[in-house]
N, C-alpha and C positions, 0 to 999 in steps of 0.2 A: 517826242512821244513815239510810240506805236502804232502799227500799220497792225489795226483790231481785226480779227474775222469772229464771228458769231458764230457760232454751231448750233444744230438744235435737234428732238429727237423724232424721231416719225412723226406723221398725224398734225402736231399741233392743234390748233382748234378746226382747222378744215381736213377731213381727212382725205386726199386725193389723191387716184394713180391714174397712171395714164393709159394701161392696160383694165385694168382691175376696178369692178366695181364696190361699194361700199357695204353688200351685202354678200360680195364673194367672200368667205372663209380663208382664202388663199390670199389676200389682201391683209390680214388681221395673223398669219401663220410665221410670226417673228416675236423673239424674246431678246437680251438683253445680248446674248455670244452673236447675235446677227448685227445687232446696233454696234459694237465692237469690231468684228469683224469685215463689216462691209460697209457701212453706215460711216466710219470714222475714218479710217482709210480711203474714202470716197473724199469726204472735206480735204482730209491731208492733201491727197493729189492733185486737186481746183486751188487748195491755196497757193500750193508751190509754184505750179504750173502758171497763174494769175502772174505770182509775185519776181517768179525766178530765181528763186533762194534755193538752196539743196534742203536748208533745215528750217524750222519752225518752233518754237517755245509750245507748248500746250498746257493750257490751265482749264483743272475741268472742278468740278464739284457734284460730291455724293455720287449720285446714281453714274455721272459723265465719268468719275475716278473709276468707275466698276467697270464701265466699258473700254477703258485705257487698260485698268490691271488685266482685263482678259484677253484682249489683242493684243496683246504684248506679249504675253503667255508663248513659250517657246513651241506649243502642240497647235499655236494658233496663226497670230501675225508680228511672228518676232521680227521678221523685216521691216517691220512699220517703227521701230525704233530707230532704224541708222536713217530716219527722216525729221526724229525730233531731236532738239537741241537740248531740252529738258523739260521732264514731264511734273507740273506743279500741281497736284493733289491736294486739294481744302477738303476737312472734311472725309478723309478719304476712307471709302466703304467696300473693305475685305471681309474684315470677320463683323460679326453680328455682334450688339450691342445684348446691355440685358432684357433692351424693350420686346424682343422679340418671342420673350416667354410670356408675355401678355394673354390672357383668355383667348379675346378677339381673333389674337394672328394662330392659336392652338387652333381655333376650329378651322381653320385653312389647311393648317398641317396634316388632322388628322384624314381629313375628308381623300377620297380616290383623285386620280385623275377623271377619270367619271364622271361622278358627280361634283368635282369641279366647275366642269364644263355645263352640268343639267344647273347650277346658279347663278354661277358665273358665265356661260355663254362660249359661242369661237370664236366671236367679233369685236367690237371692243372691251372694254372693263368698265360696266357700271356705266350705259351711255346716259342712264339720266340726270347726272351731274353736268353732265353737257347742257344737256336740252336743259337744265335750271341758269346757268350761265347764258343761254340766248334771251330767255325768258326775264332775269330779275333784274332789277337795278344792278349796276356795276359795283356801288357803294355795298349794298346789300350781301349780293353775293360774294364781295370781298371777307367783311364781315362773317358771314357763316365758313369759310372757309377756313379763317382763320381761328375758328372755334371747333371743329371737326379736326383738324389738322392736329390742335393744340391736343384735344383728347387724346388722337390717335396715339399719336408721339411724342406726347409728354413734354412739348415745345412752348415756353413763352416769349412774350414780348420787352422783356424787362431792357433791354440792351436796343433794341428797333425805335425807328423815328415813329411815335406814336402816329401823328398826319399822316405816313406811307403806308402803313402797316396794310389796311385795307384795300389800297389799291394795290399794293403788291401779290396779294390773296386772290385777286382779280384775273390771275395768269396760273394758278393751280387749282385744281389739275386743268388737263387737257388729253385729249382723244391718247389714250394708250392700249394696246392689245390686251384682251383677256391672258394669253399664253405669255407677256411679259410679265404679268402680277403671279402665274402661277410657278414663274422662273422663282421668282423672290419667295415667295410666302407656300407654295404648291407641297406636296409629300415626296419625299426622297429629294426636296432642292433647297435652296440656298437655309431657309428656317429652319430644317432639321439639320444641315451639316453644317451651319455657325461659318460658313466661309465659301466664298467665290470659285478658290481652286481647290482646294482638299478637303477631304470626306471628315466627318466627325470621331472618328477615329484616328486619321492620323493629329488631328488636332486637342486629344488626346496624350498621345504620343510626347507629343510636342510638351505638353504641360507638364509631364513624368520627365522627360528629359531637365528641361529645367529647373524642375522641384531638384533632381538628381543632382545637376549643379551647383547649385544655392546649398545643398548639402554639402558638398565637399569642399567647397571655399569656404566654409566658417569648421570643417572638418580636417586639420592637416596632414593626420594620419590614413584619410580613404584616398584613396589613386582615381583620377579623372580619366572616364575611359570615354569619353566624349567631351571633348574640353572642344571653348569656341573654334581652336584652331585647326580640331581634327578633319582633313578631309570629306569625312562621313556626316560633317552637318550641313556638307552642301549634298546630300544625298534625295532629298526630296524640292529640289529647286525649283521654282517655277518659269525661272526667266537664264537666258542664254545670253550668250558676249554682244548680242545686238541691242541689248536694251537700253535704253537713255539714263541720264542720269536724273534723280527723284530730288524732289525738293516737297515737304510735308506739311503740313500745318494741321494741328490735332484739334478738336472741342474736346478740352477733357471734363466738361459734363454733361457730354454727349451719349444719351443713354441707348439712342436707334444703331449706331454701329461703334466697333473697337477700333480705336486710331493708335491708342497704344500697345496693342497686342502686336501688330501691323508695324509699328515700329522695333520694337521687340526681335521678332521674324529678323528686322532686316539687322540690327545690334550683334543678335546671337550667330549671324554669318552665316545663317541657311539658304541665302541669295548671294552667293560668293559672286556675282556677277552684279548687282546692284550696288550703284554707286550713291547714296545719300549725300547730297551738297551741301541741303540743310534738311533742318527738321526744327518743328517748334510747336508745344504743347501748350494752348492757352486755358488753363484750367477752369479761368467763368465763362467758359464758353460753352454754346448750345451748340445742335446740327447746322442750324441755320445765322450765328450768329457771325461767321467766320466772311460771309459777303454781304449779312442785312446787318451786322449790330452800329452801332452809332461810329465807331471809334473801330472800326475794321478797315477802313483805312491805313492806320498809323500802323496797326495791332500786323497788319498781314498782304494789302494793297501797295505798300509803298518796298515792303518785303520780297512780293513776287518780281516786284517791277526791277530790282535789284538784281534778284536770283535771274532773272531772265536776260538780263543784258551780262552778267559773267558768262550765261555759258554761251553765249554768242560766239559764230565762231571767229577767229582774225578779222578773214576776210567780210564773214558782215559787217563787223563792226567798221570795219574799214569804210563800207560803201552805205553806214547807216549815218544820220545823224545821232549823237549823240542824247539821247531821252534825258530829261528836266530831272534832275535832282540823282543823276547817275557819274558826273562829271569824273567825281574820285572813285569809282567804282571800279576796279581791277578785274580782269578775266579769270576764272575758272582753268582756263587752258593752261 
């Protein structure tokens, strides 16, 4: 097997600092590019440092895949790539799904920073979801959550171990910063621009170019003045020669983010520097079904576990044992 580290994001259910109190605003004054940039390259360097390996696999999911795509980011922590061996993205959450034109998440959008903060607060996001979690049955509160969640985001159960389902609901949410919710859902951020690194215009862009495409390959007489190969589609890149190589897994009836758009990006060669190992789109899948569905497993666990021992380098491989059902597995290198 595997030598597992756990990650996790700020707060959890206890929210504590060692400077900072719970009611200091300056304690609650981080969003998702800080959980990215300082928060994950923090684990990185404890785990290497623990284990003594130069590299690490990373397997993140949803919101974890956002804070990898934007440390990685060449204006951010592209250094943080020549320390992973390969970065495994379930679920992976760049561009926006169509859930995000929803009523609910509109009146987030349109509202100021301002009055963001007069409903939403500086400190946490909605503490009294917390304080109902101390307060209810575990059973219970499992149960309501996974009925608020399912509204929110259009999420069922059809594929989950019915017995889990509840207590798994028992661990979301937990203590997250108001100025994180307003990264995702806020005015001028991630819900109006449909994407982590690029504005809604260039994404835009993006869709005109490829309608342009798709027109001249069934056109033989128009001349491709941007074809995959042209230098100029790595023109708006997000990521530089340091970055690790991507391994993907889509829910393609994942309606909260775009997994195939996201793949897309990296097909049409706008990331000339990202290297895709694998990639694989399960079409009955939801947001959450790709680490809770019954048979995610076989569908994508036994997949990572795969993807992660090819891109091992020699020498770990050398000084690892061997992981259970990896025997005939070939390297990457």
């Amino acid at each position: 097997g595997y030598d597992v580290w756990l990650g996790n994001n700020r707060c959890g259910f206890k929210p504590e600092h060692q400077l900072l109190s719970y009611s200091d605003p300056r304690m609650w004054a981080w969003n998702i590019r800080q959980m990215g940039v300082m928060d994950l390259p923090a684990l990185i360097s404890r785990v290497l440092s623990e284990t003594g390996f130069e590299k690490l696999g990373l397997i993140c999911h949803s919101q974890g895949t956002t804070e990898a795509f934007v440390a990685l980011a060449k204006e951010q922590r592209p250094d943080l790539g020549e320390k992973i061996s390969v970065f495994c993205a379930l679920a992976p959450a760049a561009y926006a799904g169509p859930l995000i034109g929803k009523m609910y998440f509109k009146f987030m959008r349109v509202i100021s920073p301002g009055l963001f903060r007069v409903f939403f607060g500086i400190h946490a996001f909605i503490p009294f979801m917390m304080s109902m979690h101390r307060l209810l049955p575990g059973k219970l509160y499992g149960a309501l959550g996974y009925r608020v969640f399912s509204f929110l985001f259009n999420w069922t159960d059809d594929r989950w171990e019915q017995d889990l389902r509840d207590r798994m609901f028992q661990f979301a949410p937990v203590y997250v910063s108001a100025e994180s919710m307003r990264w995702w859902l806020g005015r001028e951020c991630f819900a109006k621009q449909r994407c982590i690194l690029a504005t809604r215009e260039e994404g835009k862009q993006e869709d005109e170019e490829d309608d342009d495409y798709c027109r001249d390959t069934t056109d033989p007489t128009a001349g491709r003045q941007d074809s995959d190969e042209s230098p100029s589609r790595g023109r708006t890149a997000w990521y530089n020669e340091q970055v690790p190589p991507f391994a993907l897994w889509v829910a393609g009836s994942d309606d909260l983010v775009d997994g195939r758009r996201l793949l897309r990006r990296f097909e049409k060669t706008r990331e000339p520097y990202v290297r895709v190992v694998y990639s694989k789109v399960i079409e009955e899948y939801e947001h959450l079904d790709v680490i809770w569905a019954m048979d995610s497993i076989e569908k994508v666990g036994k997949e990572v576990r795969e993807v992660l021992w090819k891109s091992a380098s020699p020498s770990a491989r050398e000084a690892c044992r061997v992981p259970k059902g990896c025997e005939e597995v070939e390297s990457f290198l």
